[in-house]
SEMARDREN-129898 format. One record per residue (C-alpha): x, z, y; residue in three letters. Coordinates in steps of 0.001 Angstrom, whole numbers, padded with zeros to 6 digits, always signed. Each point is the difference from the previous one (the first is absolute). Layout:
N
XZYALA ...
***
This chain:
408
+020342-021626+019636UNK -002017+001015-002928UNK -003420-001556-000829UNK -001149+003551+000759UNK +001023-000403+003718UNK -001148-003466+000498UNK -003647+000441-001060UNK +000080+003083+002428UNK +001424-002665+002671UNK -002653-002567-000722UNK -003137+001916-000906UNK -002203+002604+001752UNK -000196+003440-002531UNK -004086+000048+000135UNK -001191+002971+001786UNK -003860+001804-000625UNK -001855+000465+003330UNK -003336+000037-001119UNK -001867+002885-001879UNK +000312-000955-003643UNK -002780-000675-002953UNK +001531+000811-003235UNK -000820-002004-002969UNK +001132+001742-003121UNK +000100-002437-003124UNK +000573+002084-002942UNK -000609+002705+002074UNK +000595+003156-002397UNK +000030+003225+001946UNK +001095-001738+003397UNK +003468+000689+000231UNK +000051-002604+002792UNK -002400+001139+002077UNK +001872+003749-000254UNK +003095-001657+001428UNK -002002-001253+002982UNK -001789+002908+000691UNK +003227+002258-000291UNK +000973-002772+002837UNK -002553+001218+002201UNK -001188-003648+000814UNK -003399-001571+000709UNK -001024-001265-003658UNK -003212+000181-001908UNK -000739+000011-003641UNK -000976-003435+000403UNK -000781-001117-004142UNK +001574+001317-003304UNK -000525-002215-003338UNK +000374+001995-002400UNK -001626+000034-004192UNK +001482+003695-000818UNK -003449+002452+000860UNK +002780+003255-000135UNK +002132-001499+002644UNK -002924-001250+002266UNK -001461+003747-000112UNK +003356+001266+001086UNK +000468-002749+002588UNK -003500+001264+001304UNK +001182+003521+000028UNK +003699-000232+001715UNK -001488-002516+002414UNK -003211+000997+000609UNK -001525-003477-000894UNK -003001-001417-002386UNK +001492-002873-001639UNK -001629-001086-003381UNK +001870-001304-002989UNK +000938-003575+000360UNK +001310-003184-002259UNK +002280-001842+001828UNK -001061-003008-002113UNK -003280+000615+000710UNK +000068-000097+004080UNK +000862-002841+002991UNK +001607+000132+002945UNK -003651+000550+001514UNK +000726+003332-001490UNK +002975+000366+002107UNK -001799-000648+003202UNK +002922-001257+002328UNK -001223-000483+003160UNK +001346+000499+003463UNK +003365-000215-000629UNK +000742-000371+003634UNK -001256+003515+000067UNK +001273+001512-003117UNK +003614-000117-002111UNK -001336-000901-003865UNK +002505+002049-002562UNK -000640-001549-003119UNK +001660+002061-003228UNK +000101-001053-003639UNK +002396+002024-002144UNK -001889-001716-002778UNK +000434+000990-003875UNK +003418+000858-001219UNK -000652+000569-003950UNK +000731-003581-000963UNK +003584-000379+002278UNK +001456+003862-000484UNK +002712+000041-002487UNK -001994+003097-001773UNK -003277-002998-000431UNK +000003-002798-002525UNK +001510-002632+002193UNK -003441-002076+000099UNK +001285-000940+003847UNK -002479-000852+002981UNK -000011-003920-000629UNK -003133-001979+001817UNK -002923-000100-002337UNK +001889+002063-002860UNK -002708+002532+000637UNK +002091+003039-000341UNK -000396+002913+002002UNK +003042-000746+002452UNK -001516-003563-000242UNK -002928+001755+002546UNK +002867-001136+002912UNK -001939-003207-000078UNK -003197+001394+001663UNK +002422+000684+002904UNK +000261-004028+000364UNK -003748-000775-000435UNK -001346+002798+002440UNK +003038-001315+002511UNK -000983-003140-000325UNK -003866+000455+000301UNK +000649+001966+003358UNK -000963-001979+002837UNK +002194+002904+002303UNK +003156+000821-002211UNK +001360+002969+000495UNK +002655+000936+002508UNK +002298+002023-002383UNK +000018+000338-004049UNK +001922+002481-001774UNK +001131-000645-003625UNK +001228+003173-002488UNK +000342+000249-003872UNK +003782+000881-002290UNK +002738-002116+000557UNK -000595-002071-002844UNK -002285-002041+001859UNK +003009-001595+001333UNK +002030+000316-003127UNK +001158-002646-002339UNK -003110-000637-001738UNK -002600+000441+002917UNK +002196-001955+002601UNK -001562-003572-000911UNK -003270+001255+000810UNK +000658+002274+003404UNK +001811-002936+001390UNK -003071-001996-000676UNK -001966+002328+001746UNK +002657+000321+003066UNK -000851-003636+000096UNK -003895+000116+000606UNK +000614+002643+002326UNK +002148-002065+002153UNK -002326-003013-000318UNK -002932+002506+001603UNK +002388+000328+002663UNK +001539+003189-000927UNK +004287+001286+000537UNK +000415+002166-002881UNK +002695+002552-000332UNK +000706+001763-003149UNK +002343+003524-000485UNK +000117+002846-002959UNK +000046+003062+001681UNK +000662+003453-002338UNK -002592+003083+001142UNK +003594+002179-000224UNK +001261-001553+003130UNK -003455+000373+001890UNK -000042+003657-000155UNK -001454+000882-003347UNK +001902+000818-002603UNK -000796-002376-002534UNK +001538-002391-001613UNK -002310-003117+000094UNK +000889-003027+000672UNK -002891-002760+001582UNK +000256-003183+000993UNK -001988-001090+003734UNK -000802-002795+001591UNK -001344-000160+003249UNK -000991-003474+000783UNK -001229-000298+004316UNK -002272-003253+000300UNK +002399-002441+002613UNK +003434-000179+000766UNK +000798+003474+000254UNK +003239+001679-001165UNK -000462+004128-002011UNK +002358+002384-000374UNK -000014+002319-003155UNK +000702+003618+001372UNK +003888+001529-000649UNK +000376+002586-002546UNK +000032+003655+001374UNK +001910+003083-001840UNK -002146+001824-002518UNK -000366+003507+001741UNK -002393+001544-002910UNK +000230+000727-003467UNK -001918+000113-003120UNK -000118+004438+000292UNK -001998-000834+003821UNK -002839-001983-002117UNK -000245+002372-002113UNK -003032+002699-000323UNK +001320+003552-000298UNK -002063+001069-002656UNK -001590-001765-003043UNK -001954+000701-003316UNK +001888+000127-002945UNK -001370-003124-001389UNK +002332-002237+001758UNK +002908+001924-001797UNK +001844-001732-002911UNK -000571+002137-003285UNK +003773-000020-002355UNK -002109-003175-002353UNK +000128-001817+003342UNK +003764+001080+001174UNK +001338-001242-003153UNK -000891-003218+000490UNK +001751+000016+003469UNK +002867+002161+000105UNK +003548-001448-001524UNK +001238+001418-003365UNK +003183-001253+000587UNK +001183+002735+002427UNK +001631+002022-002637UNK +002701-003312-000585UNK +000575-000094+003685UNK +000511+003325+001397UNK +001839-001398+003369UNK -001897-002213+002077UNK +000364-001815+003415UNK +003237+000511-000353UNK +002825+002505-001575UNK -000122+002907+002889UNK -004221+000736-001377UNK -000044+001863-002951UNK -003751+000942-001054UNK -001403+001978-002524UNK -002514-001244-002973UNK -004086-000248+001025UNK -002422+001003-002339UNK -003684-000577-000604UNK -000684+003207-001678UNK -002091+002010+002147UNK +001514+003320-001557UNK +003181-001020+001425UNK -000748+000925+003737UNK -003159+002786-000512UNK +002478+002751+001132UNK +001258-001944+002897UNK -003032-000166+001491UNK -002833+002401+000932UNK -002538+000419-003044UNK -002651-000545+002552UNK +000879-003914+000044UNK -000474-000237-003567UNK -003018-002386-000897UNK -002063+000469-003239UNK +000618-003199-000911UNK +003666-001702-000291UNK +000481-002117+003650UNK +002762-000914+001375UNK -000455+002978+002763UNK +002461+001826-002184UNK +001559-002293-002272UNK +002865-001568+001658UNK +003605+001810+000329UNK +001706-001823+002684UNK +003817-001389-000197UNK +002307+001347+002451UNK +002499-002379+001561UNK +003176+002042+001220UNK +002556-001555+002402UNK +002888+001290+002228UNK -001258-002637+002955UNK -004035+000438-000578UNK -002162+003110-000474UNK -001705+000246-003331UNK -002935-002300-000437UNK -002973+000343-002855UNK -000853-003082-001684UNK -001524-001243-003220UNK +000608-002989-002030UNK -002846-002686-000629UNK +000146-002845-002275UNK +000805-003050+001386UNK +001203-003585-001579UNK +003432-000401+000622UNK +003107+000688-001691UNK +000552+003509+000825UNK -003733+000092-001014UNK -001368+002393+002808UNK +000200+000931+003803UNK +000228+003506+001923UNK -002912+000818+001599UNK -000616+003087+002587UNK -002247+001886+001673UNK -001963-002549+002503UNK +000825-003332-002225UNK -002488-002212-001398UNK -000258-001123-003229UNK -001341-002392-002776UNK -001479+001531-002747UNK -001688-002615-002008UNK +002312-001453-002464UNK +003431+001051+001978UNK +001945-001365-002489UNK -001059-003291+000440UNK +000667-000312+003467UNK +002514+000265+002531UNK +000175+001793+003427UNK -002097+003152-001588UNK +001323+002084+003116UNK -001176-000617+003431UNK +002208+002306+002385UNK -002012+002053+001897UNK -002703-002635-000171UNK -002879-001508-002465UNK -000142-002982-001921UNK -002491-002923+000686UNK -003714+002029-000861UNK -002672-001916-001934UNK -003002+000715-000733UNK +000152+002355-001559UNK +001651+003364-000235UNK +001985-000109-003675UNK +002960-002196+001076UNK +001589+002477+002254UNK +001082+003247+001048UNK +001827+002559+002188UNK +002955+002580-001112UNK -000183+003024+001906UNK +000954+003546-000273UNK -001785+003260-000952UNK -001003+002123+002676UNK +002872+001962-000865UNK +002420-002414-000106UNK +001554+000334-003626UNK -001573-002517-001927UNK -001681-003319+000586UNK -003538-001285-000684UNK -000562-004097-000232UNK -004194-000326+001154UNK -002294-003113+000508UNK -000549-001030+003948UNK -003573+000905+000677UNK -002650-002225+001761UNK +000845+001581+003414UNK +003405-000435-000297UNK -000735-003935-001098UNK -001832-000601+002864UNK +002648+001922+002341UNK +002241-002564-001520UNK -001390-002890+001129UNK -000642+001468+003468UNK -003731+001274+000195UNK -000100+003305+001085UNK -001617+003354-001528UNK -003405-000928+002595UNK -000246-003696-001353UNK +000512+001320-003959UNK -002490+002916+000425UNK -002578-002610+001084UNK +000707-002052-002898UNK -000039+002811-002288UNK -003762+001094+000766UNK -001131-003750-001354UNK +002847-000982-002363UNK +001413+001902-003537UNK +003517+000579-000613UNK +000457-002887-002182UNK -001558-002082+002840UNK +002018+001263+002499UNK +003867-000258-001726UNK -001255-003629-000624UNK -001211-000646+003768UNK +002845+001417+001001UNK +002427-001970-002297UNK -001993-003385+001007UNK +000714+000498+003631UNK +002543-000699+002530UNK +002412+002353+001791UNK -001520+000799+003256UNK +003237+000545+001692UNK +001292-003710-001096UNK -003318-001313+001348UNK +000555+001944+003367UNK +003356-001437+000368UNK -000849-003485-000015UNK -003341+000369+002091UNK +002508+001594+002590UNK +001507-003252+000072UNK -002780-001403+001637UNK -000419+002303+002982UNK 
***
């Protein structure tokens, strides 16, 4: 029997039967609370802690609250007000500060007292230990690196005083890609249930949409790459490899020279300036076992030096050839906060030649599971800038959903 088994055998899973007061710690937009509500159980916007004004007037608008800005190191667990808790469930959340423990930061780490930004996890341990009523359930989320080779010294210290407080803590990285949205980004969790209580992280489930269903079906031409951009991204080296995948696809050359497709296309589609919109000529892939497929070939760092992208695939577009993995099959890659690092390949309405656009802000928040009624709120109190970043700083709603299920 696996250890799996026996702590199902000897502990009770921990099951919510009271209506719930939400405490969001590093609140951002409220990702958490979405997942409840799209639950349709009894919770309440019980406190958010959070320093970012932009993300506290969005939280206001998608949850129809009047939270001020707050400083985490500024407050007690007064502040929290846990009372009752023979009459309420207390969810506690703290995906606290990733920028010093992401691979893409400077590696300054989360260490007790180093007072880095991902060093904020310590506040967590004061308010906890100030509470004279700890809270039934706490929910941890930031990048895997927080249990990675250089962070693990520290999150096993802080396992540690959670377990003295009393506290079973389980831990899982669950990707947003097998939850339903189809991203790939990659979080780790930890769901830690005050007493001897045993939690189950929820099963994968097959990815039933793609990228295209995100996907607005009509944007400004601003999000289009113009040929400077595409240069940057798309492989020279086609010309040296004219058979790719493997012997049976032959494809032709691609160009970046807008002339090349103008009387392929429909002069009405031409832009004044020179986007992407009519810039790409696709390669066709011919094969006596496949029908023909349109791609295009982006830089990438490997040895053949790019990868085949088509229409629906999602791509890296900020220094390609630097990085590996530059095509996500019919999906996007991890989104940040903001909207240069990434993009989608798709076809022209016509279906002869390929455009490579920006995501926009709608699409972003689609992405990490809000929908269209929760970003129009947002949008009447937040700029674009503000919202790609809120967006990028939160957590996928349908990840959250999955493990609150857990509980029910």
């Amino acid at each position: 029997m696996n250890q799996l088994n026996l702590f199902e055998l000897i502990k009770k899973p921990y099951k919510i039967t009271k209506p719930i007061r939400l405490i969001e710690l590093f609140a951002g937009i409220g990702a958490q609370a979405a997942a409840l509500k799209r639950l349709h159980v009894r919770y309440e916007n019980y406190r958010v802690i959070e320093v970012d004004q932009h993300a506290v007037d969005s939280y206001n608008e998608i949850h129809n609250t009047d939270f001020n800005v707050s400083d985490i190191t500024k407050i007690t667990a007064d502040d929290l007000h846990i009372v009752n808790r023979d009459q309420y469930e207390y969810i506690v959340t703290y995906s606290f500060p990733c920028q010093d423990l992401s691979k893409s930061g400077k590696g300054l780490g989360m260490g007790k007292g180093s007072g880095t930004r991902s060093g904020l996890l310590w506040e967590v341990e004061r308010l906890l230990k100030e509470c004279v009523e700890l809270p039934q359930i706490l929910l941890m989320e930031n990048v895997p690196d927080v249990v990675g080779k250089k962070n693990i010294k520290d999150f096993l210290q802080w396992q540690s005083v959670l377990e003295s407080l009393g506290y079973s803590n389980y831990i899982e990285c669950l990707n947003a890609k097998d939850y339903g949205i189809p991203q790939t980004r990659n979080r780790a969790y930890m769901v830690s249930i005050l007493g001897d209580y045993f939690y189950k992280f929820p099963e994968p489930k097959p990815l039933e949409l793609c990228l295209k269903d995100m996907l607005e079906d009509t944007v400004d031409e601003s999000y289009f790459l113009n040929r400077e951009q595409l240069v940057k991204v798309l492989s020279g080296k086609f010309d040296q490899h004219r058979r790719i995948m493997d012997i049976s696809k032959l494809c032709s050359t691609l160009t970046t020279k807008p002339e090349r497709i103008y009387g392929e296309i429909d002069s009405e589609m031409k832009l004044e300036n020179e986007h992407i919109l009519y810039g790409i000529v696709p390669m066709i892939l011919a094969s006596k076992t496949r029908s023909i497929v349109e791609c295009i070939a982006m830089k990438e760092n490997t040895k053949k030096g790019y990868a085949i992208a088509e229409d629906g695939d999602g791509v890296y577009i900020d220094r390609p050839h630097q990085k590996r993995g530059v095509v996500q099959k019919g999906m996007i890659q991890t989104l940040k906060t903001a909207s240069h690092d990434v993009a989608v390949v798709s076809k022209m309405n016509d279906g002869r030649a390929f455009y490579v656009r920006t995501l926009t802000a709608l699409e972003y928040w689609r992405l990490m599971g809000f929908n269209d009624e929760d970003y129009e709120k947002a949008a009447k109190v937040s700029s674009k800038t503000q919202l790609y970043k809120q967006a990028g700083n939160s957590i996928v709603v349908d990840v959250l959903e999955a493990i609150f299920k857990q509980f029910f």
